[in-house]
N, C-alpha and C positions, 0 to 999 in steps of 0.2 A: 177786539172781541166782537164776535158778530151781533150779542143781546142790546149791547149797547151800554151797560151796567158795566162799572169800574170799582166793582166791589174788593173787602179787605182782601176775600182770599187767593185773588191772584198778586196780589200786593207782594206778597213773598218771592215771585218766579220775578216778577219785577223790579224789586232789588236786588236780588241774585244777579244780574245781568250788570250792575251798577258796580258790586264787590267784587266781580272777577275781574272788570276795566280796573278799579281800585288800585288793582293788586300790582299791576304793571305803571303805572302813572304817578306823575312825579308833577310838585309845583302850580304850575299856573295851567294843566290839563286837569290836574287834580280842583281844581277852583269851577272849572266847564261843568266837570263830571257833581260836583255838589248842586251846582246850577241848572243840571239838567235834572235830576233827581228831586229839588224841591220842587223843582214844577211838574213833575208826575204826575197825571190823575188817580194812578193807580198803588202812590205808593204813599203810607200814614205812620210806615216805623221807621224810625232810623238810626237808632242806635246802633247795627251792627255796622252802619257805613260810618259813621262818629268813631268806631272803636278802632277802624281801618288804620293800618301803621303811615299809611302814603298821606291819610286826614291829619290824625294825629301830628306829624311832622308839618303843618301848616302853622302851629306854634312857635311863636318866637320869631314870625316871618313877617313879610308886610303884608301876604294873605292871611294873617291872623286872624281877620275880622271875619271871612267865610269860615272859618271853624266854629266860631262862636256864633255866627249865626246858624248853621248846622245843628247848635246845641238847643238853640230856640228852638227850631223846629222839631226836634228830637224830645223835648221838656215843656216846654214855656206855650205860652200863649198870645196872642195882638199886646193885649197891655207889658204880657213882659218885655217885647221886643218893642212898644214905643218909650217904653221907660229907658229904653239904654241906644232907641234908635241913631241917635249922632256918633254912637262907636263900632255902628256896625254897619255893610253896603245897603243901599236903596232895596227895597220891595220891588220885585218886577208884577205886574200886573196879577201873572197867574202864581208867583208866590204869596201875592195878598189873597188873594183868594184859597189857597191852601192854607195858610195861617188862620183864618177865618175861621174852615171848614176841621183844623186842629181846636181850635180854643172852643168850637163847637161841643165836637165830642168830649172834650174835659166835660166842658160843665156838664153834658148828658151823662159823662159819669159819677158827678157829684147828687147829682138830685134827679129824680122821676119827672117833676113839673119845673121848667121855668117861664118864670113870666118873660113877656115880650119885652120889658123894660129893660131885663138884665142882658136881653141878649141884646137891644139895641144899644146896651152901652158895653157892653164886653166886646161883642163884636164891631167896634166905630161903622155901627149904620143909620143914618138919618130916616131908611123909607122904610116902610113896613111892608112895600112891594119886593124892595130888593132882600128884606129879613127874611120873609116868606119864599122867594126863590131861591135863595142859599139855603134853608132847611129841604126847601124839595127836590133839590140837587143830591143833600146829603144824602135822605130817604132814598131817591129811585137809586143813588151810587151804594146804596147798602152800609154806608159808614155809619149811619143810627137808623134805627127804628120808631118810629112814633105817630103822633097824631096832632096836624095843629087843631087849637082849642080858638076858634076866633071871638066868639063870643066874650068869653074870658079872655081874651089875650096871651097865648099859654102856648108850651110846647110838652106834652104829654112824652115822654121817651118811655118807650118799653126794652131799649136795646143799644147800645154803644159800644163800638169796634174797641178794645183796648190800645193804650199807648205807652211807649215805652217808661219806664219809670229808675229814676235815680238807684243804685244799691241801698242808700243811706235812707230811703221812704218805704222797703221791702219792708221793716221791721213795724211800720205804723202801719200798713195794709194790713198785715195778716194782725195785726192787735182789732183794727175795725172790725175783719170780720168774727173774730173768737168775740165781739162785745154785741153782735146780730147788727149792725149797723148796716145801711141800705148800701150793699156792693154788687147789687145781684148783677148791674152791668158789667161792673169791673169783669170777672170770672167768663162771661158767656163768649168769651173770645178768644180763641183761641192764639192770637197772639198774644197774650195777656205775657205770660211769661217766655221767653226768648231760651230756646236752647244759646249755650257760648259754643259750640261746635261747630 
């Protein structure tokens, strides 16, 4: 992209390119193809490459564990993936970094304000240089919107990309919002909900 910005919305033309390889690929090309995909700059959904029949058949194999890590990165966040990291492959560099930049926009869709504290321990970062560069990475890449608060210690979000979400958690979304509950991030994205087409 010539702006330079790796924002959500080409996110989509960029995993498209990932599902039609998918489509033809079998086994331990299908393991490259997930591995090249987590480390995307440009790609934050993945459930319809999780749903791929060639991913799917990684089940029951001894690539099982690239499925399941697939699902981390489709669902989960740093903590879910170091709670179960001895059953899954290593972190590559720039997967940790997308892992990060995922557990990121969770939490900017849970809450408007977080403190620096939660994000230094959600996110396993020790410096507040490297907290502070990972938010403004996210901001100029368009994956949230906000403002750091340094004074306070604080990440003010006004705005966060949506990600994909379980069938079995649709039914608690839409009860949050029928009870006025703070979703206004969730909705403003239009990846929020995923055509299955």
């Amino acid at each position: 992209m010539s702006s330079g910005k790796v924002g959500h919305a080409s996110g989509g033309n960029h995993l498209e390119q990932f599902l039609l390889l998918a489509k033809s690929t079998r086994g331990a090309a299908v393991v490259a193809l997930i591995q090249q995909a987590l480390e995307s700059p440009a790609i934050f959904v993945y459930g319809d490459l999780l749903e791929m029949s060639s991913v799917v058949e990684l089940q029951g194999t001894e690539n099982e564990k690239y499925f399941n890590l697939l699902q981390f990165f489709t669902y989960g966040t740093l903590a879910d993936y170091k709670k179960n990291q001895s059953q899954l492959p290593p972190l590559t560099p720039l997967q940790l970094i997308k892992l990060k930049q995922l557990t990121l926009i969770s939490l900017a869709g849970q809450s408007k304000t977080i403190s620096y504290g939660v994000l230094l321990t959600e996110l396993d970062i020790s410096s507040l240089r490297e907290l502070e560069d990972l938010i403004i990475e996210a901001i100029y890449g368009d994956i949230i919107r906000g403002k750091l608060d340094q004074k306070n210690s604080l990440l003010e979000v006004e705005f966060a990309i949506g990600r994909d979400i379980r069938e079995n958690e649709v039914g608690g979304l839409v009860s949050s919002c029928s009870n006025g509950e703070n979703t206004n991030t969730l909705f403003e994205s239009e990846e929020f909900f995923r055509s299955d087409g």
